[in-house]
N, C-alpha and C positions, 0 to 999 in steps of 0.2 A: 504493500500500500504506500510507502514512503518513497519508492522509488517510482510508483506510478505518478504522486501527487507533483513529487522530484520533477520531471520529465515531463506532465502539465505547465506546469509555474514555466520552467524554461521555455518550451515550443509558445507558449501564449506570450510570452514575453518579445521570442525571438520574431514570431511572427508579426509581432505589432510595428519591432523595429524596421523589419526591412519592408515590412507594406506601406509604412510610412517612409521611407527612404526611397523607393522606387516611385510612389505617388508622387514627390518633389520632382524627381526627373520625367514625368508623368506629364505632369501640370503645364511645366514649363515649358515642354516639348511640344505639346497641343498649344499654347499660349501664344507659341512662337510660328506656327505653323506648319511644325515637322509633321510627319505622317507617321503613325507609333504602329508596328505590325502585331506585335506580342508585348503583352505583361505580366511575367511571370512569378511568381512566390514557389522557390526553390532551384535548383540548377541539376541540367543534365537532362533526360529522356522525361517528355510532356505525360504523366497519367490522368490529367483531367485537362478537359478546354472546353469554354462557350466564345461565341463570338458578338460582341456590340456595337452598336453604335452606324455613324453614316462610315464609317471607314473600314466597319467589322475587324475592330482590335480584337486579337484574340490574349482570353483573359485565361491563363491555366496554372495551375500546380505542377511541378516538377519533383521528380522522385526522392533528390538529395535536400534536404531541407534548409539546410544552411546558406542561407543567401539569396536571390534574385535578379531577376534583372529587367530592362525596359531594352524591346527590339524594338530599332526604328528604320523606316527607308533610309538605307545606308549604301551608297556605292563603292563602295568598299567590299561592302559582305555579299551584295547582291546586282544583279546582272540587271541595265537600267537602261539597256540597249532600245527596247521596246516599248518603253512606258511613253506614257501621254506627258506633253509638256507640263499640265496640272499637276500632274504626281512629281515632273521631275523639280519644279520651284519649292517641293516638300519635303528634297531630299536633304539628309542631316549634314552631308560635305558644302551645301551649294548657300548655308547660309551664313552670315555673318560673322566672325570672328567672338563677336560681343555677344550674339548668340546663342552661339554654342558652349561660350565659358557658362551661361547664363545656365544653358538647358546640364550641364555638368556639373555645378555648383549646386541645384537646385536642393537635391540628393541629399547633401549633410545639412546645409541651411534645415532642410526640414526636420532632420533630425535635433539639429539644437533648438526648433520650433515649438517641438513636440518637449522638450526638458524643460522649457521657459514652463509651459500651458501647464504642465504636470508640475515641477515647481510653484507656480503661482494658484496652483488650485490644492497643493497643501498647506502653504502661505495659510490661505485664505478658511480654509477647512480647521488647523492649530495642529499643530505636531506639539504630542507629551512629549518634553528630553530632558535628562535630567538638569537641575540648576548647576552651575561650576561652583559648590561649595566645597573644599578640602576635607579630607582628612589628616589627622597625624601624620606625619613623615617621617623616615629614618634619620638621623642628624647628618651622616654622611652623603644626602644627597643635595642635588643643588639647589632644592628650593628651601629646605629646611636652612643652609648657606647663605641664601638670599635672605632670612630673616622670618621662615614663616613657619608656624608650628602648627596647624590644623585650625578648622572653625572657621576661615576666610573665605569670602565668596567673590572671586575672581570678576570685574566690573569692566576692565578695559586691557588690552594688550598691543603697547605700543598707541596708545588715543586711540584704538578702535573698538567702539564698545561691544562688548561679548554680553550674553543674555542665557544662552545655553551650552551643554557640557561640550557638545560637535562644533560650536564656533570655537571654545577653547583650541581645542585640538584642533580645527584647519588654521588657526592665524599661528600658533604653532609649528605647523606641519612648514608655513611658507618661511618661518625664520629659520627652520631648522635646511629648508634645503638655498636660501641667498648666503646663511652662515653670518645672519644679525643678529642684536642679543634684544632679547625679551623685556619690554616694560611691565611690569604689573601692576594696575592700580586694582586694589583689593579694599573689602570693608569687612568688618566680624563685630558680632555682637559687643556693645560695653556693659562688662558686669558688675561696675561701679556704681556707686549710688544715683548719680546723674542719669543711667542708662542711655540710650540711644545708638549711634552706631560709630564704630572708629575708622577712618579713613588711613589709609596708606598707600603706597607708591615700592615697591622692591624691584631691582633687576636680576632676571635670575640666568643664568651661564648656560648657553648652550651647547659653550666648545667643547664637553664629551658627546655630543652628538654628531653623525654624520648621516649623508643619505640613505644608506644603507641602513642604519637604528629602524625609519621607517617601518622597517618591514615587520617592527614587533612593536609594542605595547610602548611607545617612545616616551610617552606621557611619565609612566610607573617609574621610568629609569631618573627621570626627572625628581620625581620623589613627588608626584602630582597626581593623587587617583580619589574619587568622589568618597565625601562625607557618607559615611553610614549610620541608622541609627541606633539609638540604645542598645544595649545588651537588654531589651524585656522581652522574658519569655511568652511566647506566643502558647498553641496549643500545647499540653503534655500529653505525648499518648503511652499506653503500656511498654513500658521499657526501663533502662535507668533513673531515669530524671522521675518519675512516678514512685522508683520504688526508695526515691530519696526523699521525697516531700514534696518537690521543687513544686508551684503553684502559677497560673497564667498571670501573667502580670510582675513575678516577682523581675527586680533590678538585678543583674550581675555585676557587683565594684570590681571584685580581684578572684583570680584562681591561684592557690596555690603563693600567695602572696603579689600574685604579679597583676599589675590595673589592667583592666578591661577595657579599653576606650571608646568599643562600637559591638554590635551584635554580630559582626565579620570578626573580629577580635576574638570570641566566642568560640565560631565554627568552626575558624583556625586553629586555635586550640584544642580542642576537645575531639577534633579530627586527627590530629596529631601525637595525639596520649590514646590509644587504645589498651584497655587492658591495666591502662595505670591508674591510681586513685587520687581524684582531684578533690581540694578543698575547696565550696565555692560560697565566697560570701557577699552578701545582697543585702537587699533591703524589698522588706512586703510594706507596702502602703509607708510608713514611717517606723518600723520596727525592723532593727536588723536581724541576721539571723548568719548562719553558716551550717551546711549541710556538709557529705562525703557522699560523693558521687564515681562510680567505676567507670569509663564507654567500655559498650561493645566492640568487639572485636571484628571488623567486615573487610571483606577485600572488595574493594572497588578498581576496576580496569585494571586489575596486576596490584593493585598497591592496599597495603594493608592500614585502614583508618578506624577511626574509633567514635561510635556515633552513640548518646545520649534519648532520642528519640523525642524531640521537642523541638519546636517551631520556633525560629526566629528571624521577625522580619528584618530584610535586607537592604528594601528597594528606597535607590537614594531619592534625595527630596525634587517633587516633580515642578515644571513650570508649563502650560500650554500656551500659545502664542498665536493670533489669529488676526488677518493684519486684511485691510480696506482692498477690495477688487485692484484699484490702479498701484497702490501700495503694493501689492502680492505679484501683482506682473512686475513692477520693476526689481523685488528681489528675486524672482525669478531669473530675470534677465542678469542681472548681476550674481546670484550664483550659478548660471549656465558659463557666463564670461570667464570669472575664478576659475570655475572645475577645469575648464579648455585649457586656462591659461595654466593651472597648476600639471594636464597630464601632457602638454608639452613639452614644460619644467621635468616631468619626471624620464620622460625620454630623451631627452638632452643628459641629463644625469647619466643615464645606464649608457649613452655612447658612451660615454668620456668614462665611466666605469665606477661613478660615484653612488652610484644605485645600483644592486641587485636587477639580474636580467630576470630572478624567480618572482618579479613583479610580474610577467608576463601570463597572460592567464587564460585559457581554452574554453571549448567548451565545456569540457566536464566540471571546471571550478565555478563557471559563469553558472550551468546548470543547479548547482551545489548551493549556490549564492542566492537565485533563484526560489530557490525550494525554501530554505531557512528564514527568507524576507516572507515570502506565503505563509508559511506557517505561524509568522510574528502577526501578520496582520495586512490590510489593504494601506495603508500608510508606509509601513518597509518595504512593501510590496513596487507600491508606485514611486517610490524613492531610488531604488534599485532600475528600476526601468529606466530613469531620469538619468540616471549615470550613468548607463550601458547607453544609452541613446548619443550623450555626449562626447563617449568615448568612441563610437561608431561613426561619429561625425567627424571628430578630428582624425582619427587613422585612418578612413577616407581622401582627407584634403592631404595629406603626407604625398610629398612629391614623386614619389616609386610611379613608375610604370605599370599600368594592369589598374591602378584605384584612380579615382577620381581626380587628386592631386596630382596625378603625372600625366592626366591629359591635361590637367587648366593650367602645368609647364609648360607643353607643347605650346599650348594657344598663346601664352606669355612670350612665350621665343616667336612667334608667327606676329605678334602685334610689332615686338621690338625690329625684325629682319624685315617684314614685310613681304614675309613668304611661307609656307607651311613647311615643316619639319620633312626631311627627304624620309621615305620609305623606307631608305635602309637604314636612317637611324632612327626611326619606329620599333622596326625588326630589332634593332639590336636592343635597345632599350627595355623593347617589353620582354624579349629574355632576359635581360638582368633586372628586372619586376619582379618578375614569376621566379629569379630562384630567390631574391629577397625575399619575397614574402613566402616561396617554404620555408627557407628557413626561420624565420617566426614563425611558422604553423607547427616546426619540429621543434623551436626552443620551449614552444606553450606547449605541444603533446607532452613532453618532455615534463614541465614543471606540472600541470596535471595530474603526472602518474605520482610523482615522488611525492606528492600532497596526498592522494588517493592512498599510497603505500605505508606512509610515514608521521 
């Protein structure tokens, strides 16, 4: 069932991509008054086709599914020996220059189209994410260095105000890969008698980070991971914690002498003592107490942990966020721009070898990726889409021969020379396309498997 549902999520996902992609090239082409012969959703041998319209485009499925395409009267591909002058002022070689970048271009445009609209309709909808409130830190890391000991709720990064945990981490993500240091203006509760809120400003060090961190949890190494709450226990069910007294609601201060600081605090602990007998002292309503508690003994995925059998809630503290129609398009628009502009930036990295090439990712992770957003919900769901869309759009316009980009070079060498690209440097070309881009189909098969294995 998880690999059917697996394998839903992706095909729906994937086919919405490139039906919208080829619709762009679609549009434009009719717009412009090319004569479009086929449009197809998948590549290789036709298993279904009807035909529409005054042109009778024929509209078909293709048996490989990954990908598509838009056939147009093309004399290149097809013998134009015989046609009517009508058809021939419709053929895609005889038009314009500006054109044909136009009907070429159309393709990804649409795809960051489609990221804006889906962007700007969960803008507009509210996406839950957690607040950027801290936890505790280790003293050795650099933000505990920078001056900050847990309780903080992170407000701006470098003057750009942050609201939720994901803007943390991409204004992050972008100093960690230009290699500039991080402003923080932060606020935490005053516990003083005045009460109200305490304002600050720390810089916290990036330079143990490089592009390659990315690839893991780069926040945690910083010493920057979400506020958790209380140690108060949730449900008790039949197990330890029941046959020690422990009560719904009591506080956990310290185990074993050692403070408690969040109910993560907790789970790490008593996940990590199986078998051994913990002191735990608390507080019920305002009366302290201390019990002797044992965990079980469980192996979980190979590793042996020690579980109490009591509930304790985790989930950090939430914000929803739901912004005006024309408001929601233009962040939209501005986080379609970012996303382009940051997987650019990340491909520029991995030439030059400062990022991991195991960012490269197939379809079996895209699928994977896919499946796990569906299961979270229609908001991870269409979030996911938005990104893949983005990223379908820019590896499109990429200059290679064979995509999108390496014909709107050809047309850019044809504006500048004031002649089309010869034939035989076509031919040459799209053969070093096509082994460029196997080779990315074999570096991503590749990172795939070792993800799938490992």
């Amino acid at each position: 069932m998880n690999l059917l549902h697996t394998l839903l999520a992706f095909m729906v996902a994937l086919g919405t991509l490139v039906v919208v992609h080829e619709l762009g090239h679609y549009w434009v082409a009719r717009l412009c008054g090319v004569k479009v012969l086929r449009f197809s959703v998948g590549m290789g041998r036709v298993i279904w086709s009807r035909r529409f319209g005054r042109d009778q485009t024929e509209w078909a499925l293709s048996i490989l599914p990954l990908g598509g395409y838009v056939k147009m009267l093309d004399a290149r591909e097809q013998d134009v020996g015989d046609m009517s002058p009508q058809d021939l002022k419709r053929e895609f070689t005889r038009q314009s220059v500006w054109r044909r970048i136009a009907i070429v271009a159309a393709g990804p445009l649409a795809n960051f189209i489609l990221a804006i609209l889906l962007f700007a309709g969960l803008f507009m909808h509210g996406i839950p994410e957690p607040v950027p409130k801290l936890r505790p830190m280790a003293e050795q890391t650099a933000a505990y260095q920078a001056g900050l000991r847990g309780g903080e709720t992170i407000t701006a990064i470098n003057g750009v105000p942050v609201q939720t945990w994901s803007e943390v981490r991409w204004e992050l993500m972008q100093h960690v890969l230009e290699k500039t240091p991080a402003r923080m203006d932060v606020e935490r509760v005053n516990n003083g008698p005045s009460g109200g809120k305490l304002l600050n400003t720390v810089n916290v060090s990036l330079d143990g980070l490089s592009g390659k961190d990315l690839e893991s949890d780069f926040l945690a190494k910083l010493g920057l991971t979400l506020a958790r709450p209380p140690a108060i226990l949730g449900k008790i069910m039949d197990g330890p914690a029941m046959l020690a007294g422990l009560q719904k609601g009591d506080l956990i201060l310290d185990v074993n002498g050692v403070q408690i600081k969040d109910g993560l605090a907790l789970v790490e602990l008593v996940r990590s003592s199986p078998g051994k007998q913990l002191l735990l002292h608390g507080l019920r309503g305002q009366r302290e107490f201390r019990v002797q508690v044992t965990p079980d003994t469980l192996s979980d995925n190979g590793q042996t942990i020690g579980r109490i059998k009591v509930e304790v809630p985790l989930a950090p503290e939430m914000i929803v966020i739901s912004d005006a129609p024309w408001t929601a398009i233009a962040k939209g628009a501005e986080k379609t721009w970012d996303t382009s502009a940051m997987t650019l930036k990340m491909i520029g990295k991995m030439i030059v070898g400062q990022v991991s090439w195991k960012n490269i990712t197939g379809p079996i992770t895209i699928a994977d990726y896919a499946g796990q957003t569906a299961k979270v919900g229609l908001v991870s769901y269409l979030s996911f889409i938005a990104f893949i869309s983005i990223s379908l759009g820019v590896m499109n316009l990429l200059p290679i021969p064979v995509l999108d980009g390496g014909h709107l070079l050809y047309y850019s060498l044809e504006i500048l020379t004031g002649r089309p690209v010869s034939e035989r440097f076509g031919e040459i070309a799209q053969r070093a396309g096509l082994g460029i881009l196997m080779t990315l189909m074999i570096v991503a098969a590749f990172n795939d498997i070792v993800r799938l294995m490992f």
